[in-house]
N, CA, C and O of each residue as an XYZ file, in Angstrom:
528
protein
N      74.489    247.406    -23.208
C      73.867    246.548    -22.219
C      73.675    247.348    -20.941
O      74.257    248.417    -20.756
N      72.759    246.743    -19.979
C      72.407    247.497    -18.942
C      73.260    246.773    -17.864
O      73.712    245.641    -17.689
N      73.260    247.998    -17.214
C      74.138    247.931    -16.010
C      74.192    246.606    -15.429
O      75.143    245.835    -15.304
N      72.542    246.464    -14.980
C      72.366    244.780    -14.396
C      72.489    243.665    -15.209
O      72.924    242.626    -14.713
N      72.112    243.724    -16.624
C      72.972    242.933    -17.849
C      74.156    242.255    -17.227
O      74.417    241.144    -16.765
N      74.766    243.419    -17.416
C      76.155    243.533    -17.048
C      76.714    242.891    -16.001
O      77.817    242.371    -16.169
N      76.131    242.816    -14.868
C      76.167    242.122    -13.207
C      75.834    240.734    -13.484
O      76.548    239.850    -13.011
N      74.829    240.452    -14.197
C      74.059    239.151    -14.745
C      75.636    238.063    -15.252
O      76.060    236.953    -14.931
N      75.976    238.920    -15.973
C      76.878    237.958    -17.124
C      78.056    238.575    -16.031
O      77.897    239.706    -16.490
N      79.009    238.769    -15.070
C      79.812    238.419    -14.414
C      79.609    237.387    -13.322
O      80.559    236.650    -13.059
N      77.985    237.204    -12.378
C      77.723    236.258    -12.198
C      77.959    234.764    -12.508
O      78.405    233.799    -11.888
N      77.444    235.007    -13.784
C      76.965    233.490    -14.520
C      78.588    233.201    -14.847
O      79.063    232.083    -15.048
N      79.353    234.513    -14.853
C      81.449    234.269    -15.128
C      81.797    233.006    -13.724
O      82.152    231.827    -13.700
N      81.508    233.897    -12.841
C      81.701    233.045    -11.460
C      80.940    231.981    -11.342
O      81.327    231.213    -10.461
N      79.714    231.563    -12.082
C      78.875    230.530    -11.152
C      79.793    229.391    -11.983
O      79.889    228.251    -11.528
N      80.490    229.797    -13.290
C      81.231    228.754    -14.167
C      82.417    228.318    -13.681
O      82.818    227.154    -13.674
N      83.035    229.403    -13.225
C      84.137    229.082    -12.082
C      83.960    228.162    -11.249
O      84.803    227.311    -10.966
N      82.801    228.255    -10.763
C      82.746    227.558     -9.355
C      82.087    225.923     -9.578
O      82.170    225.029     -8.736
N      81.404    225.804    -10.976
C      81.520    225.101    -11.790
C      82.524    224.166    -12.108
O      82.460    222.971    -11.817
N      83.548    224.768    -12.768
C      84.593    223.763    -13.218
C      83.945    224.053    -14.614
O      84.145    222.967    -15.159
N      83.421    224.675    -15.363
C      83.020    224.817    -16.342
C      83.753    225.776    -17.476
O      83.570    226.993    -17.521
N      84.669    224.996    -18.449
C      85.797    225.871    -18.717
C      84.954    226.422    -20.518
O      85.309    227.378    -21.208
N      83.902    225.494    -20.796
C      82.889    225.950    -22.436
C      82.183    227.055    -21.678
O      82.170    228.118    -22.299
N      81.534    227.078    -20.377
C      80.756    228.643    -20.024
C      81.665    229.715    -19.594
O      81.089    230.765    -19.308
N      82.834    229.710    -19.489
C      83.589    230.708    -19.164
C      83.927    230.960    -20.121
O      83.674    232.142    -20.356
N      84.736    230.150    -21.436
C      84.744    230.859    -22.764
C      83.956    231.924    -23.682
O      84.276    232.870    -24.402
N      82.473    231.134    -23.194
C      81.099    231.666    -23.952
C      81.293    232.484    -23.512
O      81.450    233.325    -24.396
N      81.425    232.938    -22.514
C      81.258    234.621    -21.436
C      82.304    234.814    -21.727
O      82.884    235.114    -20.683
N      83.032    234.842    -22.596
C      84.697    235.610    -22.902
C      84.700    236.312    -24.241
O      84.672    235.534    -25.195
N      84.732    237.849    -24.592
C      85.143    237.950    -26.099
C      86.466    237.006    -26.740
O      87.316    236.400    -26.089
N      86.326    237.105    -28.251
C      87.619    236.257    -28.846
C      88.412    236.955    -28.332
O      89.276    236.120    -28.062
N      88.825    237.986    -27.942
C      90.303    239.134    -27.984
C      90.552    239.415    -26.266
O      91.303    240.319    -25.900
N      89.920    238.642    -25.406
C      89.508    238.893    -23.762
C      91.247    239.289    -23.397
O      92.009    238.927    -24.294
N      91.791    239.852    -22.420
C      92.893    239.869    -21.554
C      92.576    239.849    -20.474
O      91.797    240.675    -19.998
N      93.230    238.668    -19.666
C      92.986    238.737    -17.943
C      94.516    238.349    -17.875
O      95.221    237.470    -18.371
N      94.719    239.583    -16.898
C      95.799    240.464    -16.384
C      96.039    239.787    -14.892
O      94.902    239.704    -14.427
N      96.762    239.383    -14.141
C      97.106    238.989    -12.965
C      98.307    239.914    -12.370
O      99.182    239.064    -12.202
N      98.666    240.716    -12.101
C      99.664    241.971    -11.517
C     100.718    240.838    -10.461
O     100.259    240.168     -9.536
N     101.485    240.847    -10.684
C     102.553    240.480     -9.263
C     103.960    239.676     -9.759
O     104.486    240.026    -10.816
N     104.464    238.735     -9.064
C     105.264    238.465     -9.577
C     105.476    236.614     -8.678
O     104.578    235.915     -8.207
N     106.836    236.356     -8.733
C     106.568    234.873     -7.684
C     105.334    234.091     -7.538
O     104.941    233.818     -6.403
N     104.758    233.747     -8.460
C     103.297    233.025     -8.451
C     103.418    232.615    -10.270
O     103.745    233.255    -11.269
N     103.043    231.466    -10.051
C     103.217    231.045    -11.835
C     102.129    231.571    -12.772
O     102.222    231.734    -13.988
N     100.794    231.871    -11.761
C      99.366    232.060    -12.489
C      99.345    233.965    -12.689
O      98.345    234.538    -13.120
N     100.609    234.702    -12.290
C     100.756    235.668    -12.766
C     100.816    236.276    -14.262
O     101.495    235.580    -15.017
N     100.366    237.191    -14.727
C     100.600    237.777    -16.059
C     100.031    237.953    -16.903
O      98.968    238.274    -16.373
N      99.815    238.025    -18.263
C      98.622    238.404    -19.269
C      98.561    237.353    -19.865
O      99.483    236.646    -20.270
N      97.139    237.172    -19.960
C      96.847    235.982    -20.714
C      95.652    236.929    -21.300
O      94.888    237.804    -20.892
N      96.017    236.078    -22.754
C      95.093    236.868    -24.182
C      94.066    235.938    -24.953
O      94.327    234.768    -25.235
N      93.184    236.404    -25.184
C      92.216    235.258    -26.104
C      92.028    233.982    -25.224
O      92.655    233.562    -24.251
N      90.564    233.350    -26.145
C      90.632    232.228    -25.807
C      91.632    231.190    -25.548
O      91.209    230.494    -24.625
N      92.764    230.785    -25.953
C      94.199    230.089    -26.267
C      94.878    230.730    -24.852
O      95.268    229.969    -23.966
N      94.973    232.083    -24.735
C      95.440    231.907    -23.308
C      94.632    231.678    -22.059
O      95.176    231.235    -21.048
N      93.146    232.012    -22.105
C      92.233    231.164    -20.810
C      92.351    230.094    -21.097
O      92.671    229.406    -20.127
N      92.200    229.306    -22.425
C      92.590    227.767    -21.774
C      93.564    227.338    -21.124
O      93.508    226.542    -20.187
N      94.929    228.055    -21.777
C      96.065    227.848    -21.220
C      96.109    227.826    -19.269
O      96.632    227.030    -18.489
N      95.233    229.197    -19.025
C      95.597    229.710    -17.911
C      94.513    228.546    -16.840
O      94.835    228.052    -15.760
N      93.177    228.367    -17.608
C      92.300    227.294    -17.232
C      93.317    226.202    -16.416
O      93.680    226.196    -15.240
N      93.537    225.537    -17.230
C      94.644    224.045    -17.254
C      95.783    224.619    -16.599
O      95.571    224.078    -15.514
N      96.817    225.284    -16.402
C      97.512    225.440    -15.334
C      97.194    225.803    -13.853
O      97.819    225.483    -12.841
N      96.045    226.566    -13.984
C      95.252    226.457    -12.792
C      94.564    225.405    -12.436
O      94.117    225.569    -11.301
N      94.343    224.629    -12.788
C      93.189    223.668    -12.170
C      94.222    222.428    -11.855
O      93.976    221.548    -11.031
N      95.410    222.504    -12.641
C      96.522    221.005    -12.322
C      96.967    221.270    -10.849
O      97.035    220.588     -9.827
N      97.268    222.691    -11.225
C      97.976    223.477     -9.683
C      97.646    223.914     -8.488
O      98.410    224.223     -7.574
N      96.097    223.944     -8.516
C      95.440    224.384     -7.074
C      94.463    224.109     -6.997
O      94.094    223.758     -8.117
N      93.453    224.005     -6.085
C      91.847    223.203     -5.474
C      91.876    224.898     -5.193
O      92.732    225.431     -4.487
N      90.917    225.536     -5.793
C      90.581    226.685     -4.886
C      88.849    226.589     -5.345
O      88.230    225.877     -6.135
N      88.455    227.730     -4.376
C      86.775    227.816     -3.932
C      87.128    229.100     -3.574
O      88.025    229.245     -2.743
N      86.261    230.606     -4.338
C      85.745    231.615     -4.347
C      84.246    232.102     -3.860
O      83.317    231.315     -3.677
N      84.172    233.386     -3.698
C      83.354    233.563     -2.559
C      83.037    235.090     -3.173
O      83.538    235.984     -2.491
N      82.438    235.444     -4.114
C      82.037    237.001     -4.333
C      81.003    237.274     -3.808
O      79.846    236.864     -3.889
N      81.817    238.431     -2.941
C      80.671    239.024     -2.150
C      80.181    240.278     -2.649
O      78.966    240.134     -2.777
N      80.524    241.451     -2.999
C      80.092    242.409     -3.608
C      80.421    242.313     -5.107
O      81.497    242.008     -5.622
N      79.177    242.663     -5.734
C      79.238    243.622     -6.986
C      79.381    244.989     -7.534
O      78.280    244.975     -8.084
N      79.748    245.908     -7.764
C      79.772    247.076     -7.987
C      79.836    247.673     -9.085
O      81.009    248.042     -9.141
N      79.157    248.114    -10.294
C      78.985    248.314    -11.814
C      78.629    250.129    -11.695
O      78.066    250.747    -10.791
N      79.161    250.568    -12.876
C      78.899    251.651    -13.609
C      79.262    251.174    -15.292
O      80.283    250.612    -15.690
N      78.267    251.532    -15.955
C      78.809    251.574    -17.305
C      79.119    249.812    -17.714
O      78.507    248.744    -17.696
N      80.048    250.177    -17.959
C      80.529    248.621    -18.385
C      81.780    248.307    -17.644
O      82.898    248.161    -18.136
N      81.535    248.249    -16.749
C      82.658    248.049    -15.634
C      82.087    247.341    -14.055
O      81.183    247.849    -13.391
N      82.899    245.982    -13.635
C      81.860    245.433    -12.790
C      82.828    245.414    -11.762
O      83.823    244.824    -12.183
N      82.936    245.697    -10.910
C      84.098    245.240     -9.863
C      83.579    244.427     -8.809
O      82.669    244.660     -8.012
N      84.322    243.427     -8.947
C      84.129    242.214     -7.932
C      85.013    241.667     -6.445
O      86.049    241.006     -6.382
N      84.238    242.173     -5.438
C      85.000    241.947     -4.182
C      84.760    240.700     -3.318
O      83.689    240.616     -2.717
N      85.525    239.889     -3.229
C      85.579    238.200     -2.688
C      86.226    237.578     -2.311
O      86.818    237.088     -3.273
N      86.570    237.208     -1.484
C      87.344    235.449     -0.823
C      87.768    234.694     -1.450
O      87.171    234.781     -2.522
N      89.048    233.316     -1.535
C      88.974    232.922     -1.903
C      90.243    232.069     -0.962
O      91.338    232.448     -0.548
N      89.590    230.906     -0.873
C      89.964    229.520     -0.824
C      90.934    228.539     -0.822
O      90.350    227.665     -1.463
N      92.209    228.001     -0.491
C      91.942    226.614     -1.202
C      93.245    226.399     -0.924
O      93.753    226.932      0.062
N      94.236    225.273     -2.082
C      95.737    224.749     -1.743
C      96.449    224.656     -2.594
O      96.012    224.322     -3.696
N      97.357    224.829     -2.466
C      98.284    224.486     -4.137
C      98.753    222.589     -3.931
O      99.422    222.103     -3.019
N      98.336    222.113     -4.718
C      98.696    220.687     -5.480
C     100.030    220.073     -4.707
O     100.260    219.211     -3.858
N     100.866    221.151     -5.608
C     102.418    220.492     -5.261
C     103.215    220.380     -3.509
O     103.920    219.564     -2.916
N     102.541    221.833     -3.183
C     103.183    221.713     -2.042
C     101.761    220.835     -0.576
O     101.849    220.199      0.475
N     100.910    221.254     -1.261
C      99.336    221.094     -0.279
C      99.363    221.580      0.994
O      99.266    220.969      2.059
N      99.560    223.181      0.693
C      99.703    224.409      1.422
C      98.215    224.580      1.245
O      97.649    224.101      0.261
N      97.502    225.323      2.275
C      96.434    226.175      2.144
C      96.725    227.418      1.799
O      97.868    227.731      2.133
N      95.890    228.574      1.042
C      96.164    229.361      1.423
C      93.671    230.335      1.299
O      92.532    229.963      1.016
N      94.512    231.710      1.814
C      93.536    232.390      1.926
C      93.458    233.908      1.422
O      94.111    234.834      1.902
N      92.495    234.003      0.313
C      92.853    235.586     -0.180
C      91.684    236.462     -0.703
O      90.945    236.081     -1.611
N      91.602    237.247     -0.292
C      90.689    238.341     -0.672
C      91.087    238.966     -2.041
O      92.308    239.032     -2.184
N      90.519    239.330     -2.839
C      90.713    239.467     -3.820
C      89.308    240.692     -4.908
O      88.129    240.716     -4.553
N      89.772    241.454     -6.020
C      88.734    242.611     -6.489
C      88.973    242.167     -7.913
O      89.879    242.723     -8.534
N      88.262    241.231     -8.491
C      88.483    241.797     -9.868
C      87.635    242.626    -10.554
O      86.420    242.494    -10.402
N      88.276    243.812    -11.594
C      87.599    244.721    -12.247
C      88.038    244.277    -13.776
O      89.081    243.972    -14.353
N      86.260    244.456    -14.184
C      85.966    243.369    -15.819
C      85.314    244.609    -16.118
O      85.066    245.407    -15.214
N      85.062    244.800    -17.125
C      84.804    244.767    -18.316
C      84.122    244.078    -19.559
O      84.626    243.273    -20.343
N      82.645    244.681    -19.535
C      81.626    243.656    -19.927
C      81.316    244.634    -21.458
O      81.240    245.862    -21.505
N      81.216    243.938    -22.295
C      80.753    244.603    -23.781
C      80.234    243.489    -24.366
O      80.754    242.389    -24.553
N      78.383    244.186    -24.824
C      77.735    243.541    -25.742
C      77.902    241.606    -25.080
O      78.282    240.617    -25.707
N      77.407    241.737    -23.546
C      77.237    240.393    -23.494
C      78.461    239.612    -22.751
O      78.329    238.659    -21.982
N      79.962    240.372    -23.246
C      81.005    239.548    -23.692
C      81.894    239.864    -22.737
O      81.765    241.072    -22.933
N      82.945    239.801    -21.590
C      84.247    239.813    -20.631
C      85.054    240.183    -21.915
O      85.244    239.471    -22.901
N      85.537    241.611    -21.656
C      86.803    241.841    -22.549
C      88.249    241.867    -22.349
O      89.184    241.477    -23.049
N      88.159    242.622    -20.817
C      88.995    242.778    -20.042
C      89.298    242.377    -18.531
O      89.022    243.369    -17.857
N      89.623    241.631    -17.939
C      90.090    241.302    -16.649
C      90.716    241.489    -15.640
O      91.073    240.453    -15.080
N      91.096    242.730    -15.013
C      92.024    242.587    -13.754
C      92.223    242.506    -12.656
O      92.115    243.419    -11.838
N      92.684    240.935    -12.369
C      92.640    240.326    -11.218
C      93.429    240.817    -10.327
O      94.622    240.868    -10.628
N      92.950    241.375     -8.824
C      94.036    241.830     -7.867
C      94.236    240.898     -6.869
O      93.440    241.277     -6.010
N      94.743    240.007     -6.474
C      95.124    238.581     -5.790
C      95.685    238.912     -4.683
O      95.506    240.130     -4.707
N      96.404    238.629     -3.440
C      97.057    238.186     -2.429
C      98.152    237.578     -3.624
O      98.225    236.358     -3.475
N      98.665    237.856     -4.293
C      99.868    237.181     -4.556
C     100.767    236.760     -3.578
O     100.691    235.603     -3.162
N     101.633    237.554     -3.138
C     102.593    236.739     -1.874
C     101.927    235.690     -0.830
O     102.812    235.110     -0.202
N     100.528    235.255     -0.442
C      99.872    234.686     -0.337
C      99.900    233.565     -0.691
O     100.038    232.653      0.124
N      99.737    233.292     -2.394
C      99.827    232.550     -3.301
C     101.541    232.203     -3.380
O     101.833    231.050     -3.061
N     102.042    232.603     -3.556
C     103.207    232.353     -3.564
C     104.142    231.677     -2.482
O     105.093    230.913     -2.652
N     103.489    232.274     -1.105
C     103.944    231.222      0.205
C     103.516    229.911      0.162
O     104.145    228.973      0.653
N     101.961    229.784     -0.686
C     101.421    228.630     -0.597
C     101.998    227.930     -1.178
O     101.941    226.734     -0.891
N     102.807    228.393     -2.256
C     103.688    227.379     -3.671
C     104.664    226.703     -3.582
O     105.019    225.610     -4.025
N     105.502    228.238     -2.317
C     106.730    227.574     -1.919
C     107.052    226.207     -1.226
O     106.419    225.841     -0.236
N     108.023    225.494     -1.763
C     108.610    224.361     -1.338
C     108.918    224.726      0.438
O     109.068    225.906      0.754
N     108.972    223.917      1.230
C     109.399    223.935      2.416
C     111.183    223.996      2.126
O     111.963    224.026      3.078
């Protein structure tokens, strides 16, 4: 696929996001996808595999936080898209705001998101979680 292919279908990843659209984020997912979250103290941390774990990760995210994203740059070589953006919003339980900039670098093959890694404001996320 071509580079802008490639930009195309991380787009249409985010416009599903922003969506609430959890059948177009699948479609845009290979069966075997990993999205990787790095950190620790934050529940939405860690590897999640296949479809079975984006749903998983879908539904714990969406019970747990109101957030709204904001990609502002794209950046592609090859099959590699890196995404630089904002992002939004509150966690549920405590109804903390919080605010985080954030890069994820994907991994696009034949159409399909194979690979995911999300770089977050974790401690961010994690102040927002905390109980008073």
């Amino acid at each position: 696929m071509s580079i802008e292919n490639n930009i195309r279908t991380v787009k249409d990843f985010f416009a599903a996001i922003g969506r609430g659209d959890r059948d177009g984020l699948l479609a845009l997912a290979a069966e075997d996808i990993a999205w990787i979250i790095p950190g620790e103290d934050w529940p939405l941390a860690g590897t999640h595999r296949g479809h079975a774990g984006l749903t998983e990760f879908f539904e714990a995210a969406s019970s747990s936080m109101e957030a709204s994203t904001d990609p502002r740059e794209f950046i592609a070589m090859g099959d590699r898209v890196l995404v630089v953006g904002f992002a939004t919003g509150k966690v549920k339980a405590t109804n903390k705001a919080f605010e985080d900039h954030f890069v994820f670098a994907i991994t696009v093959r034949d159409g399909k998101l194979t690979n995911i890694r999300e770089y977050v404001d974790t401690q961010a996320l994690a102040r927002a979680s905390a109980p008073d």
